[in-house]
N, CA, C and O atoms as a GROMACS GRO file, in nm:
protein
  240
    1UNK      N    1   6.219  12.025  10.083
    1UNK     CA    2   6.273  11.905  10.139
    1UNK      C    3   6.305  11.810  10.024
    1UNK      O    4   6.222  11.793   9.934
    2UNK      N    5   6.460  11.727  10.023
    2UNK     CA    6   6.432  11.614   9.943
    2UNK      C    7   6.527  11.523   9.995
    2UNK      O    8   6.597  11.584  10.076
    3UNK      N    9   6.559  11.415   9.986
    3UNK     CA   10   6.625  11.299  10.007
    3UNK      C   11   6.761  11.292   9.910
    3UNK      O   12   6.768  11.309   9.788
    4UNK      N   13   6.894  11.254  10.027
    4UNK     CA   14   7.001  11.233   9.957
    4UNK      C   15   7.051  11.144  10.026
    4UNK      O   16   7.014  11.116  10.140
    5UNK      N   17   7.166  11.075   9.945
    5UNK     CA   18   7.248  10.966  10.009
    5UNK      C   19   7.409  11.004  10.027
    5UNK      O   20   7.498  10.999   9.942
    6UNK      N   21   7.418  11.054  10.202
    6UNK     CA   22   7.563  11.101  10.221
    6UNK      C   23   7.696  11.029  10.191
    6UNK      O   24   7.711  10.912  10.224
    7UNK      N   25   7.808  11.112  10.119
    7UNK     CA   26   7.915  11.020  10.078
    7UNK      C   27   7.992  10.978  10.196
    7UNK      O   28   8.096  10.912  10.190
    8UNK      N   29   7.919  11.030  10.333
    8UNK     CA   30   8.008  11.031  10.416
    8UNK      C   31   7.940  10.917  10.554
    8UNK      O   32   8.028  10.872  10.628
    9UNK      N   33   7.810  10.878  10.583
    9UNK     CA   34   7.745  10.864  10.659
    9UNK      C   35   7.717  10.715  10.577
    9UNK      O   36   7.725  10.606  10.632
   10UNK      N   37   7.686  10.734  10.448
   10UNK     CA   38   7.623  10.602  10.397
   10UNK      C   39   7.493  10.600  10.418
   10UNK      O   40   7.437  10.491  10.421
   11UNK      N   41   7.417  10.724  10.438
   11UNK     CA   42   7.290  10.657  10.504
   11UNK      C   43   7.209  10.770  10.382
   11UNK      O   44   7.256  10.872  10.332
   12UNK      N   45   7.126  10.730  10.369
   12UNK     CA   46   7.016  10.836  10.276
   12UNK      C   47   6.917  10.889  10.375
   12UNK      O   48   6.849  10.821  10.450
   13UNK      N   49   6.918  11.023  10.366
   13UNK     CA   50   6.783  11.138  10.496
   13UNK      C   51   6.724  11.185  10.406
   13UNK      O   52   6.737  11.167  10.285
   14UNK      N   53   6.617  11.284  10.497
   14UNK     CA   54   6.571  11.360  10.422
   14UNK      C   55   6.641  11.509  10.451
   14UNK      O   56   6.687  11.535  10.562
   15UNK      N   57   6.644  11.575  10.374
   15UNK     CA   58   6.723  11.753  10.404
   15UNK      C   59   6.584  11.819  10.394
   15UNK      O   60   6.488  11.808  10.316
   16UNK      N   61   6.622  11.916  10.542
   16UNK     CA   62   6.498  12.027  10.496
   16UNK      C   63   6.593  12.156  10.461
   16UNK      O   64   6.716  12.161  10.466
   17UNK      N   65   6.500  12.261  10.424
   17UNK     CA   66   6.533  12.360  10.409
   17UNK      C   67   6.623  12.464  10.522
   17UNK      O   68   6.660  12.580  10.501
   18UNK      N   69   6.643  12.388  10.638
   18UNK     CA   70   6.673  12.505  10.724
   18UNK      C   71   6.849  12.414  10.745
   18UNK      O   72   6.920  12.455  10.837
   19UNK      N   73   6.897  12.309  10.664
   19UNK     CA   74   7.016  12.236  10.632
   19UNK      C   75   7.088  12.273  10.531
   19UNK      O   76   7.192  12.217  10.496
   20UNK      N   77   7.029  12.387  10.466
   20UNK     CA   78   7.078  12.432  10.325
   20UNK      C   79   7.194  12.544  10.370
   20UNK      O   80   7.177  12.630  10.456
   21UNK      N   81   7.303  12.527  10.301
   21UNK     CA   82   7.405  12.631  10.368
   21UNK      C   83   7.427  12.759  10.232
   21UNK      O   84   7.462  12.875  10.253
   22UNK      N   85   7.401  12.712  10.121
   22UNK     CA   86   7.412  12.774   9.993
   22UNK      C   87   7.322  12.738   9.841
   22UNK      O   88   7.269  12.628   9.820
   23UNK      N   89   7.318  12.854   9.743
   23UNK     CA   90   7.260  12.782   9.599
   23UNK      C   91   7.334  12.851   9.552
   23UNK      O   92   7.370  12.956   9.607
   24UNK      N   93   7.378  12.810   9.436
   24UNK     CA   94   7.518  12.848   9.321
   24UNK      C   95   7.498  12.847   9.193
   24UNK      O   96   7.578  12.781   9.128
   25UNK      N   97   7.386  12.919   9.117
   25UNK     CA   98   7.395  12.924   9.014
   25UNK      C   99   7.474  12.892   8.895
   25UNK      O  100   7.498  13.000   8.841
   26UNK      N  101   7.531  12.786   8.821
   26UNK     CA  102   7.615  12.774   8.722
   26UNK      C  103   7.587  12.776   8.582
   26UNK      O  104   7.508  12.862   8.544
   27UNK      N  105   7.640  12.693   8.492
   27UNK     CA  106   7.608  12.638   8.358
   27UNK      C  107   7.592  12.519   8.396
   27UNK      O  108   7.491  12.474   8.339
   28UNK      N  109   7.634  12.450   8.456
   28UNK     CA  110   7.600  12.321   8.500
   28UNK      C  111   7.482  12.281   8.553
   28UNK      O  112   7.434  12.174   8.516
   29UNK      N  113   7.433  12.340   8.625
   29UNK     CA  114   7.274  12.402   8.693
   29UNK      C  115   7.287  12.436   8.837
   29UNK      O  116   7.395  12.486   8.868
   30UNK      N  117   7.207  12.420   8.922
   30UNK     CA  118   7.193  12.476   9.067
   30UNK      C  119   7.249  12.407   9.151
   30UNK      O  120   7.196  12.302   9.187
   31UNK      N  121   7.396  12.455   9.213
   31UNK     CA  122   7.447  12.390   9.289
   31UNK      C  123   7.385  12.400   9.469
   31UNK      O  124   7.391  12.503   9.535
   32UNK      N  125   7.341  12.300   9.508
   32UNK     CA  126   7.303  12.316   9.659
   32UNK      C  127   7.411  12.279   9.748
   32UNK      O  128   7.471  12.171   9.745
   33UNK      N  129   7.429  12.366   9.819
   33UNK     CA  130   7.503  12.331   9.965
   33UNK      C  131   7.458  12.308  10.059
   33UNK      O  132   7.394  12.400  10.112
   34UNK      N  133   7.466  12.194  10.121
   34UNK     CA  134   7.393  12.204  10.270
   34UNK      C  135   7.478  12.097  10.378
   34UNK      O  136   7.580  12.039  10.340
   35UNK      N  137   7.416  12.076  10.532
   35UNK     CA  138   7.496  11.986  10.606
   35UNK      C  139   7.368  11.872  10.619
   35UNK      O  140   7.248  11.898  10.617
   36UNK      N  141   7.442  11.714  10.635
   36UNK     CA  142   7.374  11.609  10.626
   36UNK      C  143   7.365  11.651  10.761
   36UNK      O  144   7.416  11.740  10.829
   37UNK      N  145   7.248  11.518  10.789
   37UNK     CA  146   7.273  11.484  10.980
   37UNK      C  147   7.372  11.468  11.030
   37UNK      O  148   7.357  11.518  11.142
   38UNK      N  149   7.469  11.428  11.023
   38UNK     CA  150   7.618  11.352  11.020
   38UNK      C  151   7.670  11.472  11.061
   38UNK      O  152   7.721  11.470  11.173
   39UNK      N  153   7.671  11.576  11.001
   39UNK     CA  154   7.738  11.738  11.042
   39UNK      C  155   7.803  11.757  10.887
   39UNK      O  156   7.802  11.871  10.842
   40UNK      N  157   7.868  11.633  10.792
   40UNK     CA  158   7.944  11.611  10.687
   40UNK      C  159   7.874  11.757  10.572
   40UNK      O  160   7.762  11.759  10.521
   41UNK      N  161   7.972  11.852  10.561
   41UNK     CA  162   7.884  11.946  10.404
   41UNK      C  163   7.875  11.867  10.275
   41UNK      O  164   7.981  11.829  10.224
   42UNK      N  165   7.814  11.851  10.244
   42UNK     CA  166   7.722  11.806  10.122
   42UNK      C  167   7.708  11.894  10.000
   42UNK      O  168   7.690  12.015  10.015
   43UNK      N  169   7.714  11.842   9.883
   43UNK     CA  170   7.643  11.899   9.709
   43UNK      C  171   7.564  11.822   9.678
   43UNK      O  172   7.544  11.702   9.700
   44UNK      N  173   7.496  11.930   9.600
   44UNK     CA  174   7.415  11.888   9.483
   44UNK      C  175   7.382  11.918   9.383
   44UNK      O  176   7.337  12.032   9.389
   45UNK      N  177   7.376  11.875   9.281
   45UNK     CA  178   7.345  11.932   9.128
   45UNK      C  179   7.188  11.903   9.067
   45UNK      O  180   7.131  11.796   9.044
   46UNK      N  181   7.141  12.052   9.050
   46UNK     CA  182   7.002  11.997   9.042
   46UNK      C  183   6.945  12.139   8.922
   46UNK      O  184   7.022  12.231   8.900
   47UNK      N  185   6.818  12.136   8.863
   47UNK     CA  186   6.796  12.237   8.785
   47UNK      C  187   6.780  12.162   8.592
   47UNK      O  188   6.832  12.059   8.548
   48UNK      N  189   6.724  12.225   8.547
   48UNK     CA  190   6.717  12.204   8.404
   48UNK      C  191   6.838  12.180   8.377
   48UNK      O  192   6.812  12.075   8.317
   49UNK      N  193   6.971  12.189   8.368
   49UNK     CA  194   7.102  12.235   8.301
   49UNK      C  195   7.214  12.131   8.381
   49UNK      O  196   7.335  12.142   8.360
   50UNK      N  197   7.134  11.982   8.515
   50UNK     CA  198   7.219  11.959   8.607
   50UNK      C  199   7.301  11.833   8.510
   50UNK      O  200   7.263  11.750   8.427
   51UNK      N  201   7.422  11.867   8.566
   51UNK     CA  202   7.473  11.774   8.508
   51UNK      C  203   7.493  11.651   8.614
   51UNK      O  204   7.405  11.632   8.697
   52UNK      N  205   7.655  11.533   8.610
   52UNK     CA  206   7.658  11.468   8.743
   52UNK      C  207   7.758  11.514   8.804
   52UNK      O  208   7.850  11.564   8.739
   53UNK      N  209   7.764  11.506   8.975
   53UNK     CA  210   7.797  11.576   9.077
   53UNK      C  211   7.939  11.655   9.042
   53UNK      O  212   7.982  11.770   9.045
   54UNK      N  213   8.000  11.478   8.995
   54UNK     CA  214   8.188  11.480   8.966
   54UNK      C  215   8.205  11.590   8.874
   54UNK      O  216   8.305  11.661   8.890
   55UNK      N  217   8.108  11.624   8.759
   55UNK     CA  218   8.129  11.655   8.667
   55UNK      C  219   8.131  11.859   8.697
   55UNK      O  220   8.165  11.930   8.603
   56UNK      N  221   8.093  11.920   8.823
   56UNK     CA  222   8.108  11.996   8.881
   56UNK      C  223   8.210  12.058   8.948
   56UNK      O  224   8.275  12.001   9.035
   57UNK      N  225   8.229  12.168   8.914
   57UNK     CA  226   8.389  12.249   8.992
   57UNK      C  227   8.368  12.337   9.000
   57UNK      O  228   8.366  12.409   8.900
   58UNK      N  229   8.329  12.403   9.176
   58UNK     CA  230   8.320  12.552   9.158
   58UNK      C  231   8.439  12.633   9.192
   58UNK      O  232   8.522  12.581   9.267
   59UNK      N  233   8.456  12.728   9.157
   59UNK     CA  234   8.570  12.810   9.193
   59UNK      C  235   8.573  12.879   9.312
   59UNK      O  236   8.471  12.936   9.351
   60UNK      N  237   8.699  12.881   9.393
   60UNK     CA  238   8.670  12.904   9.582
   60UNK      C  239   8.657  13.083   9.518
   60UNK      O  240   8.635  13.176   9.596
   0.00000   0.00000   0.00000
């Protein structure tokens, strides 16, 4: 579980684990996918290696 603030909702929750839609290994570090409360899909950049969000591009 951890706390984020949606770009879409404005509101900061908490995410559990069963909201997680993906993890994405990069150079950048661990990209998380998941859905806010809102329904809105969500990132995150997290891991030894994370950089900031913008600074992320994954390839479809």
């Amino acid at each position: 579980m951890f706390d984020h603030h949606c770009t879409v909702c404005d509101r900061r929750e908490l995410i559990y684990p069963t909201q997680i839609t993906g993890l994405t290994n990069t150079d950048h570090g661990i990209v998380v996918t998941f859905t806010c409360w809102c329904g809105a899909e969500q990132t995150m950049v997290t891991g030894r290696h994370a950089e900031s969000a913008a600074a992320v591009t994954l390839a479809a």
